[in-house]
C-alpha positions in Angstrom: -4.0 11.9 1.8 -0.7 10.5 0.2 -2.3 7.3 -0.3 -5.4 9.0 -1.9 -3.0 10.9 -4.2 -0.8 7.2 -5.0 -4.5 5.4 -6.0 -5.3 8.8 -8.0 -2.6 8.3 -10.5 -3.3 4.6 -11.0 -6.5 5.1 -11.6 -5.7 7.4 -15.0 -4.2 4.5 -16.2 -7.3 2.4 -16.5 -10.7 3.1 -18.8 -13.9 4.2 -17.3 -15.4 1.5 -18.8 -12.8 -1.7 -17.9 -13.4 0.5 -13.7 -17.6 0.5 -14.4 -17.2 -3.2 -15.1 -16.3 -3.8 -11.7 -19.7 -2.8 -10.4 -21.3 -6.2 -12.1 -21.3 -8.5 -9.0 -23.8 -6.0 -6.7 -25.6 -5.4 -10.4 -26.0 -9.0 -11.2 -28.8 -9.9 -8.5 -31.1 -6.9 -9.9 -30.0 -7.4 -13.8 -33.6 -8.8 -14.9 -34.9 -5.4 -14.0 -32.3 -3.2 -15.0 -32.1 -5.0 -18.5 -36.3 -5.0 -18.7 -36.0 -1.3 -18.0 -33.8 -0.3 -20.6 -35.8 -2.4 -22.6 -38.2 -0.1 -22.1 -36.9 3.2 -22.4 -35.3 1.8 -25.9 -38.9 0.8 -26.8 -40.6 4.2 -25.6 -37.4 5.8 -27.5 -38.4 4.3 -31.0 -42.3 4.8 -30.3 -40.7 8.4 -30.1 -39.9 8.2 -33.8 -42.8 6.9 -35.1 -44.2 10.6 -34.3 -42.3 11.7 -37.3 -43.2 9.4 -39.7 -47.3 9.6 -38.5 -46.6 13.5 -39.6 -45.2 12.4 -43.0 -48.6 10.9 -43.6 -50.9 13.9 -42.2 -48.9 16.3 -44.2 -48.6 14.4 -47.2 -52.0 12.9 -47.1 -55.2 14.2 -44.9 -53.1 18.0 -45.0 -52.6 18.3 -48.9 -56.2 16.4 -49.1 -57.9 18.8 -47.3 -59.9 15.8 -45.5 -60.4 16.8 -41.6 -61.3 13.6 -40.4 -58.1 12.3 -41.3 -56.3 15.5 -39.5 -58.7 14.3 -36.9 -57.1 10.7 -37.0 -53.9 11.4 -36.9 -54.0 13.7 -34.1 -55.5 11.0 -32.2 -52.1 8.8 -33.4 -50.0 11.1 -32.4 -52.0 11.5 -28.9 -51.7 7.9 -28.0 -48.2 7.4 -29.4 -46.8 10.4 -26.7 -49.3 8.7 -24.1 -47.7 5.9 -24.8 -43.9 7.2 -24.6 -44.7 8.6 -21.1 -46.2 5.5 -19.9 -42.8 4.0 -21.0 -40.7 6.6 -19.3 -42.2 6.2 -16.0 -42.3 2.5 -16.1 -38.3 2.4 -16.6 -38.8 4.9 -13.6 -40.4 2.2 -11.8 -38.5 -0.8 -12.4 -34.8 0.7 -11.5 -35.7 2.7 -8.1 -36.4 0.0 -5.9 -33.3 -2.6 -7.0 -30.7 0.6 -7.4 -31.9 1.2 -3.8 -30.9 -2.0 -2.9 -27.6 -2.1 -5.2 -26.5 1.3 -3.0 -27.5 -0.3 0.4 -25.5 -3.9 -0.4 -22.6 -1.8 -1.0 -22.4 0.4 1.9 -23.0 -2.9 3.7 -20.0 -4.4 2.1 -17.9 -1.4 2.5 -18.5 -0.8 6.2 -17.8 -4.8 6.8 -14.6 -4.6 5.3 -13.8 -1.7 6.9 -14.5 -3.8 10.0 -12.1 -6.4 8.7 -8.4 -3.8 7.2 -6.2 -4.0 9.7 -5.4 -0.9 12.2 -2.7 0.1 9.9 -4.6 0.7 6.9 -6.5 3.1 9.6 -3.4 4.7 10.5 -2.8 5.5 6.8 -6.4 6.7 5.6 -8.4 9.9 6.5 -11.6 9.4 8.3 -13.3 11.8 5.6 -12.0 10.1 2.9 -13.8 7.1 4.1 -16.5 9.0 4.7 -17.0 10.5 1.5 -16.6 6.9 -0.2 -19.3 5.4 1.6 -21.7 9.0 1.0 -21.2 11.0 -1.8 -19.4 8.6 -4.2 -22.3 5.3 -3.4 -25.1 8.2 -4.4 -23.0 9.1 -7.8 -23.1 5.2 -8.6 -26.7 4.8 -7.5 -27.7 8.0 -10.1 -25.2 6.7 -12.8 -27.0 3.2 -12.4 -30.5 5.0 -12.8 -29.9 7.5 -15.5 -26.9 7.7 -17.4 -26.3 3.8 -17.6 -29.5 3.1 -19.3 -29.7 6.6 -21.6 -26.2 6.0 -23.0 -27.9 3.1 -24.4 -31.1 4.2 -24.9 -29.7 7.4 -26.6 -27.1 5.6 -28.7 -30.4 3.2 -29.9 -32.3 6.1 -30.8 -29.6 8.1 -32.8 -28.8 5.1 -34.6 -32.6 4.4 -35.5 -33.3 8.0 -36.2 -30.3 8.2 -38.7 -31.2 4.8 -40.3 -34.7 6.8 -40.8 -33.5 9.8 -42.0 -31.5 8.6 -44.7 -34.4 6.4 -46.0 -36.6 9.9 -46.3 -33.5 11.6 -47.8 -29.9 10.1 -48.1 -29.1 13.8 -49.2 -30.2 15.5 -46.2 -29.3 12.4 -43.8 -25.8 12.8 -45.1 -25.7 16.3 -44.1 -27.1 15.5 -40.6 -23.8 13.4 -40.4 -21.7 15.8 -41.3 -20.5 17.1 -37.6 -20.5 13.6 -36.5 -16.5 13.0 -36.5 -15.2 16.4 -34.7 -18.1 15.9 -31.9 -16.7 12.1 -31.4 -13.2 13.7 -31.4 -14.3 16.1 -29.0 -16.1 13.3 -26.4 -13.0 11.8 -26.9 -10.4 14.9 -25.6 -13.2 15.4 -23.0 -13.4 12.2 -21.5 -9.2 12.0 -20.5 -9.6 15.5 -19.2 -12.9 15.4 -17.1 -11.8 12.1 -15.9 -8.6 13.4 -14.0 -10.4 16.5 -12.9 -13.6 14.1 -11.2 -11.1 12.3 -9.8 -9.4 15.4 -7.9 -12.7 16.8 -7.2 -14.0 13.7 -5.2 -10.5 13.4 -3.4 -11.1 17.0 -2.2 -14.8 16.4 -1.1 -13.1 13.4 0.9 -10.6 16.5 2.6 -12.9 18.7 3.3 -15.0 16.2 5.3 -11.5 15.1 7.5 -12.0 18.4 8.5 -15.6 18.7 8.9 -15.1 15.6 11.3 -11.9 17.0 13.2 -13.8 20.3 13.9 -17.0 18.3 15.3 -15.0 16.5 17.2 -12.4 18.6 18.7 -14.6 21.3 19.1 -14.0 21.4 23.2 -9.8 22.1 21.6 -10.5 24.5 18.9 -12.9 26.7 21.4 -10.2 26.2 24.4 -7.7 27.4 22.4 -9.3 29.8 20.5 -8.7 28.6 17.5 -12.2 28.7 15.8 -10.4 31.4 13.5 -7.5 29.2 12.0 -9.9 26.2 11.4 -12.5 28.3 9.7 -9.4 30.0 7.1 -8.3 26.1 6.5 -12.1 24.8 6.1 -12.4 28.3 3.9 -9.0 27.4 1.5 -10.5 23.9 1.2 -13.7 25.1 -0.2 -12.2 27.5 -2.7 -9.9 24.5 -4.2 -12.7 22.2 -4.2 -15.1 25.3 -5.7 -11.9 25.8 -8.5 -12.2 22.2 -9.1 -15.9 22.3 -9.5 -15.4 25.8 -12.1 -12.7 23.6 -13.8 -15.2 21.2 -14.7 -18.4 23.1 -15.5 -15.8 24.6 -18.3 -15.0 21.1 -19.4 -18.8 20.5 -19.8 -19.6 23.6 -20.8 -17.1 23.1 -23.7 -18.2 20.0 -25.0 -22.2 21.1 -24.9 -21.3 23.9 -27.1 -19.4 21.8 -29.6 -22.1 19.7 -29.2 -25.5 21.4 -29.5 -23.7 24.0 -32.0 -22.6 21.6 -34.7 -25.9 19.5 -35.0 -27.7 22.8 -34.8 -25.9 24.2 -38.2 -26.7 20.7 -39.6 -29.9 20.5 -38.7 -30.7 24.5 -40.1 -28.1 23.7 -43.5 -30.4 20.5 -44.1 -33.8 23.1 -43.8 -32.5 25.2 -46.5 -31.8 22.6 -48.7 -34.9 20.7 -47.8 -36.9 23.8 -48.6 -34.9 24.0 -52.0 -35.9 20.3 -53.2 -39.2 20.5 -52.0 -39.6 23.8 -53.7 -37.8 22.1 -57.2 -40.5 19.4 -56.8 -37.3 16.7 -55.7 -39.1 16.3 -52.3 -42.5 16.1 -50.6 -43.4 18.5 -48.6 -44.4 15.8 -45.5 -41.4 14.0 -46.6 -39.3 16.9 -44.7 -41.5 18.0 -42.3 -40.7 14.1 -40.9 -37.1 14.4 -41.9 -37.1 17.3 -39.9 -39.4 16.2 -37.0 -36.5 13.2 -36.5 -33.7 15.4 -36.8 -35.2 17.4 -33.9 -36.0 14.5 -31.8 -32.9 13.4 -31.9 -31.5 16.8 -30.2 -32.1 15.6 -26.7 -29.8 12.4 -27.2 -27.0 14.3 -28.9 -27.1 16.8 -26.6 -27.2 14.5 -23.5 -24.1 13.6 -24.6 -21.2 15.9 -22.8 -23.1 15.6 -19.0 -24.0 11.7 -19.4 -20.1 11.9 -20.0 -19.8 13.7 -17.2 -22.0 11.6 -14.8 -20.2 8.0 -16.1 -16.7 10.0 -15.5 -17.7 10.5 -12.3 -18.9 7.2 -11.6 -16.0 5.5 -12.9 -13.6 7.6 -10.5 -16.3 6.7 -7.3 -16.0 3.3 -8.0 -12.1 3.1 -8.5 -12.1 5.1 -4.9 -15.0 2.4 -3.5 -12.6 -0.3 -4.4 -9.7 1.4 -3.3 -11.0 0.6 0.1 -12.3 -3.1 -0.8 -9.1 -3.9 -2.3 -6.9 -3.3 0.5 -6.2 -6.9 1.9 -8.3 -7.3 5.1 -7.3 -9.0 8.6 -7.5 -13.0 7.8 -9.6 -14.7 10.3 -8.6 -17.9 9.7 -5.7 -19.4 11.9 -2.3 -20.6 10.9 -2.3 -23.9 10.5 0.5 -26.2 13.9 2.7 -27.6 12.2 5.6 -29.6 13.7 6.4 -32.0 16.7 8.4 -29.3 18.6 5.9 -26.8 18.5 3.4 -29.3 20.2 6.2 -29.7 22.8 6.7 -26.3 23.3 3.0 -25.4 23.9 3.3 -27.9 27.3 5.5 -26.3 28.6 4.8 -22.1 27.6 1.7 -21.4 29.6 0.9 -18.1 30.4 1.8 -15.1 28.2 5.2 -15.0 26.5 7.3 -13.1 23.4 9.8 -15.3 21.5 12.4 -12.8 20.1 9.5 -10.4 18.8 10.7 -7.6 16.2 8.1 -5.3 14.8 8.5 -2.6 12.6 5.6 -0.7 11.0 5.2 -1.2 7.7 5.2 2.2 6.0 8.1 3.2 8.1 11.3 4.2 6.3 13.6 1.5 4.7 16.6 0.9 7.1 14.9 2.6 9.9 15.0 0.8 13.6 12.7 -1.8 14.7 10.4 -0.2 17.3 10.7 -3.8 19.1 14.0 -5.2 18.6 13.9 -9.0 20.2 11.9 -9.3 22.2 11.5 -11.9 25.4 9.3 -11.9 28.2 7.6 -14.6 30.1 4.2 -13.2 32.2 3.2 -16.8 34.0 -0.1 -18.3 34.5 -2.4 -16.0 37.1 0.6 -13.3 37.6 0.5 -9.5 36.6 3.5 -7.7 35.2 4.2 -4.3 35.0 5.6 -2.7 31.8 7.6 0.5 32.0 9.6 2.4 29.8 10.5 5.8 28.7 7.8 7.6 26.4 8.8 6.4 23.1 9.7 3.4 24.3 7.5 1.2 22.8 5.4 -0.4 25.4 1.7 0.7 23.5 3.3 -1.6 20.1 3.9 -4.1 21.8 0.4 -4.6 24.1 -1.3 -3.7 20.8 0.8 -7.0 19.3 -1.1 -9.5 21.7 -4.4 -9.4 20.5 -2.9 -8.8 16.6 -4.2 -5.6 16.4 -0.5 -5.4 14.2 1.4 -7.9 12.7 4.7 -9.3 14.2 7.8 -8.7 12.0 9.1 -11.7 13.2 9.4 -13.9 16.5 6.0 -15.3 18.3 3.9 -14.8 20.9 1.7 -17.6 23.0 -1.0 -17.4 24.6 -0.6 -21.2 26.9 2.0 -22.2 24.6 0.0 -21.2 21.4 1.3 -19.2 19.1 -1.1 -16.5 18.6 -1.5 -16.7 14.0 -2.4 -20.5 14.9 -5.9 -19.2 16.2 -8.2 -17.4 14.6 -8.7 -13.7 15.3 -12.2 -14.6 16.9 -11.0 -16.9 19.3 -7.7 -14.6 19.8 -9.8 -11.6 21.1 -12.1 -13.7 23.1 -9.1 -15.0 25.6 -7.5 -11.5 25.4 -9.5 -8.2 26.5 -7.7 -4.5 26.6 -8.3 -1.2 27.5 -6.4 1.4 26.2 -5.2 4.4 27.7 -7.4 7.1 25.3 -10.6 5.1 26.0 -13.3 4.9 22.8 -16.9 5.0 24.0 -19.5 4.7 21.1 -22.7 6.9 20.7 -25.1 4.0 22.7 -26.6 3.5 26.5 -23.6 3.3 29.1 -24.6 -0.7 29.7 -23.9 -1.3 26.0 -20.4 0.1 25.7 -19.7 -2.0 28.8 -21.6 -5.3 27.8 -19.4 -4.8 24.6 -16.2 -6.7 26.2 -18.5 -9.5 27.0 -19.7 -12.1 25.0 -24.0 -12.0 23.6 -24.7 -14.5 27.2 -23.9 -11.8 29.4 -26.4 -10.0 31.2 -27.1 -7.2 34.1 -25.1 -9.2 37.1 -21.8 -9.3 35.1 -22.5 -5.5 34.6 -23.0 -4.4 37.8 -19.6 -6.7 38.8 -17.5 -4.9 36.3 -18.7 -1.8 37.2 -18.2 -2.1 40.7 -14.3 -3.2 39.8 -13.9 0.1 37.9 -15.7 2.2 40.0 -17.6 3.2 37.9 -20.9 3.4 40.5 -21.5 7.2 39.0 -23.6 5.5 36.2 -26.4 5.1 38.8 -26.5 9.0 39.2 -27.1 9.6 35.4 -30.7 10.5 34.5 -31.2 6.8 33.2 -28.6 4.8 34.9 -26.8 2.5 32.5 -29.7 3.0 30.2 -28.4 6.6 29.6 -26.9 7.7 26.2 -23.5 8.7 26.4 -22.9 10.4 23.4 -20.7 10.7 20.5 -16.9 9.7 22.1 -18.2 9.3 25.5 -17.6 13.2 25.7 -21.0 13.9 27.7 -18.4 12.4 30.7 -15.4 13.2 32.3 -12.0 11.7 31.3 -11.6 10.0 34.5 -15.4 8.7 34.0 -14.7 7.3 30.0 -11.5 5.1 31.2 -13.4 3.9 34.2 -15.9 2.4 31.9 -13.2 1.4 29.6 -11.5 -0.8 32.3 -15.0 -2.3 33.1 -15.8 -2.7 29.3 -11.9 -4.8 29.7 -13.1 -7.3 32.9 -16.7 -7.5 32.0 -16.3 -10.8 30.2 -13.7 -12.4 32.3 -11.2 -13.0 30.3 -7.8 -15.1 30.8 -5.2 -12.5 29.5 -5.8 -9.0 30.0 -3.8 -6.2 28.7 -4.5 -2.7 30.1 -2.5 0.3 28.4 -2.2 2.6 31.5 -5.9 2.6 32.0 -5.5 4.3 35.7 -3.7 7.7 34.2 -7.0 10.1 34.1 -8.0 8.8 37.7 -7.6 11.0 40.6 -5.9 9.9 44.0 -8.4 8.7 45.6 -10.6 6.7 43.0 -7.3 5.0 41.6 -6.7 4.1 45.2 -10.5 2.0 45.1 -10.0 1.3 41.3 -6.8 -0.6 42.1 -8.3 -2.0 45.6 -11.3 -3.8 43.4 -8.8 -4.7 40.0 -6.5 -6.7 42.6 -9.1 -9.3 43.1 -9.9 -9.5 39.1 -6.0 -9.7 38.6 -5.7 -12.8 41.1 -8.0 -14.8 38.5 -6.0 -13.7 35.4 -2.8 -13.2 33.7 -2.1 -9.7 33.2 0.6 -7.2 31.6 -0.3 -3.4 32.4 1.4 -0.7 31.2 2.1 1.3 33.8 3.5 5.0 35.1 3.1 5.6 38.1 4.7 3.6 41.1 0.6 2.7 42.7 0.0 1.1 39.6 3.5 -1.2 39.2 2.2 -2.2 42.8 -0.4 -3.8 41.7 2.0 -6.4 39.7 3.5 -9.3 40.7 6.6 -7.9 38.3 7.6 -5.5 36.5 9.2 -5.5 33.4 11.3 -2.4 31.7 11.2 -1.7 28.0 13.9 0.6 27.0 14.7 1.4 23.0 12.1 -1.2 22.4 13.8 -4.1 24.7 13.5 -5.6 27.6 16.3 -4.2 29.6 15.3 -5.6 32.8 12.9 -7.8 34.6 12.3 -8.2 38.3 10.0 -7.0 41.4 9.5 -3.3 41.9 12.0 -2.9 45.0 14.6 -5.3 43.7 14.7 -2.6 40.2 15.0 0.0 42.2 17.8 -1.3 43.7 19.8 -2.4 40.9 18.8 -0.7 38.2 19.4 3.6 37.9 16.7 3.6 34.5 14.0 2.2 36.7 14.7 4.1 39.5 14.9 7.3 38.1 11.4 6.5 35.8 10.2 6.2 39.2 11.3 8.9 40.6 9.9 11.3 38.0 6.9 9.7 38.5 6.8 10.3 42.0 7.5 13.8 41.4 4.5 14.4 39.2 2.3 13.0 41.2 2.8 15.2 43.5 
């Protein structure tokens, strides 16, 4: 929410209009329609106030003549004139709704692709509701600012400025006095704008909290009912709501006090300007059908004054939802490009690196404090070609960082890491994730059939035998039993299954496409005795065709390594097979020993 808060205040600093300009790429495609329909609604604004000036001539003419069939005539004008401005109307309706549609769905598109691309720490950082809420509610403000207020700030700003024009040429007098409240109500839009514009941009940002918690309820419903917590997440959801409602007050009083200023002060125009009509045309100064059309175009141009505060309002609100779109797209993504190899010793070093190894790795996250440790403080470790090595350190230690460095899911501070001798940034991220498959110890199923979550570790060739294969390494035979077998829909986060059943899938989502390196994050720990005991029976015969590091806790899983490695205050302390570090080194063997413990 801090970050939210950060892009808030930069956002003050920058005009609605100079943030609305930035929509101009996805508008571009769809501008011949969007132009031809303002267009229109200009042209049925103007055919509007002809209506006027066709009652200037009944009054003045067929009225005061007493002639009916010219009454008669120019009711049929003024018949087809407001045909004729509906017609308009509807045709502008026309033209924008099917390209706006496609302006909202091109940005959602881009949106969640990007969001595909930002790195896990730009995850780490941002709420899942405030992402949310940018791709929802802030895309359908843009797409009804596009269709509505875009085109009548135009439209409306046309037709004042014609219906003044025409005014003054009936009466300069009376036009003048029309004009009168025109400076305090541009003062006012002016005050309005700053304020309303800081207010929509705290109102959005709150929409954005209240759906992290929306999502965190849904999801860890199973937690809050366990606990009985249902209480204390209902009072938070409950004090969200009433801020965002404040917000929400604070702004209808905003626009409430910019209608009044504006509908009062045209109002007392437009009545001052009847009385002294009525006056002239009473001295003889003034036709009587010259103010009945004076009047007729002051009151159609009521609806565009007073549209003024909430088309305000609506562009306010756009310009905030499209600094927070861009907010998102402006955060640099993952590049997939590689590095390009430079230097003769790096092409010497690649002959003889094979396998997986760290050169002096640091990493330090990048929000963390300034001066604040390394989590991984150099780094070295050498996993050769085809063997397995166990990682093992206190919690804390640092062993999830670093597993999550091999396939770049974060960024090294410094040092390298080769896959076969090549550094990892000198391939792209493609090709990186390809050679490398993980699983992670809190395993991530998605809401499709048990064979797709699976197949998703694999690349588009494979097919039902490399299924079953992976499945049978993982144990994960219980798919058969489901109502449609690896058809069958496993729900939102896998939570339809058992946490022993989600990381069994996970580790056959990890070997399903055979890859060279594998990296498994403890993938064993929801298991119970006796399926780790098959689990680790089948993964031995996967691991003698790979190179491997697994994060391990308990001893049965460092067994299945050809070495293990311990990480202690995010270094390698010590490397070696499991019985010679319990021999000769007290950390290890007391890790061990806990484990033990636990497990039984």
């Amino acid at each position: 929410m801090s970050t939210t808060r950060a892009t808030a205040k930069d956002s003050e600093k920058r005009s609605a209009v100079h943030t609305l300009l930035r929509l101009w790429p996805y508008v571009r495609p769809v501008r011949a329609r969007l132009f031809t329909a303002a267009f229109v609604a200009v042209l049925a604004s103007c055919v509007g106030l002809v209506i006027p000036l066709v009652l200037k001539w009944m009054v003045d003419g067929p009225v005061a003549d007493r002639d009916p069939a010219g009454v008669w005539l120019g009711a049929l004008y003024l018949l087809l004139l407001g045909f004729t401005e509906a017609l308009l109307f509807g045709l502008r309706r026309w033209l924008v709704a099917r390209p706006l549609s496609h302006v909202e769905a091109e940005m959602r598109a881009d949106l969640y692709r990007h969001l595909q691309r930002l790195p896990v720490a730009f995850h780490d950082r941002w709420p899942s509701g405030q992402l949310l809420s940018r791709g929802t509610t802030d895309l359908m403000l843009l797409r009804m600012f596009l269709a509505f207020p875009l085109t009548f700030l135009l439209v409306n700003g046309v037709t004042i400025l014609v219906g003044v024009v025409i005014m003054l040429l009936q009466d300069w007098t009376l036009g003048l006095v029309i004009l009168g409240p025109a400076a305090p109500v541009v003062i006012t839009c002016v005050i309005f704008e700053r304020r309303y514009a800081a207010v929509a941009r705290r109102a959005q940002d709150q929409v954005g909290d209240l759906t992290t918690v929306v999502e965190e309820s849904v999801l860890g419903i199973r937690i809050i009912k366990g606990f009985g917590r249902h209480r204390s997440q209902a009072r938070a959801f409950r004090e969200l709501s009433r801020t965002l409602r404040g917000t929400e007050l604070h702004k209808a009083r905003l626009l409430a006090t910019i209608w009044g200023v504006i509908v009062t002060l045209p109002e007392v125009a437009i009545g001052a300007a009847l009385v002294l009509g009525v006056v002239q045309v009473a001295d003889g100064q003034l036709s009587a059908g010259t103010l009945v059309a004076f009047l007729s175009t002051a009151l159609a141009l009521r609806w565009p004054v007073d549209s003024i505060g909430f088309l305000l309002a609506m562009s306010q609100e756009a310009a905030t939802a499209t600094e927070r779109y861009f907010e998102v797209m402006d955060a640099e993504p993952e590049s997939p490009a590689a590095v390009p190899r430079t230097g003769s010793a790096e092409t010497e070093t690649e002959t003889k690196d094979s396998g997986l190894r760290f050169h002096d790795v640091r990493f330090r996250y990048p929000d963390a404090p300034p001066g604040s440790p390394p989590v991984l403080d150099r780094v070295d470790l050498h996993i050769r070609p085809g063997e397995s090595m166990a990682l093992v350190g206190a919690t804390g230690s640092g062993k999830t960082t670093l597993t999550a460095l091999i396939p770049r899911l974060h960024e090294l501070t410094s040092g390298r890491i080769t896959l076969d001798g090549v550094d990892i940034t000198h391939m792209s991220r493609e090709e990186l994730r390809a050679k490398v498959a993980v699983a992670f110890e809190e395993p991530t199923l998605f809401s499709a059939s048990v064979g797709d979550n699976v197949l998703m570790g694999a690349g588009d060739t494979a097919g039902p035998a490399e299924l079953e294969r992976a499945l049978a390494v993982a144990q994960a035979d219980f798919v058969h039993a489901l109502p449609q077998g690896t058809d069958t829909q496993v729900g939102e986060q896998g939570l339809s299954l058992s946490g022993g059943q989600r990381q069994r899938l996970a580790l056959a989502r990890a070997v399903v496409g055979r890859p060279r390196f594998l990296v498994l994050d403890d993938p064993l720990s929801a298991l119970d005795v006796h399926t780790e005991a098959a689990v680790e029976a089948a993964l031995r015969q996967v691991l003698a065709d790979t190179t491997a590091l697994i994060v391990a806790h308990r001893p049965s899983t460092v067994l299945l390594a050809d070495r293990v490695a311990l990480l202690s205050g995010g270094r390698v302390a010590a490397v070696g097979t499991h019985q010679e570090l319990l021999r000769t080194n007290a950390e290890y063997a007391h890790l061990m020993a806990g484990t033990e413990e636990a497990d039984r």
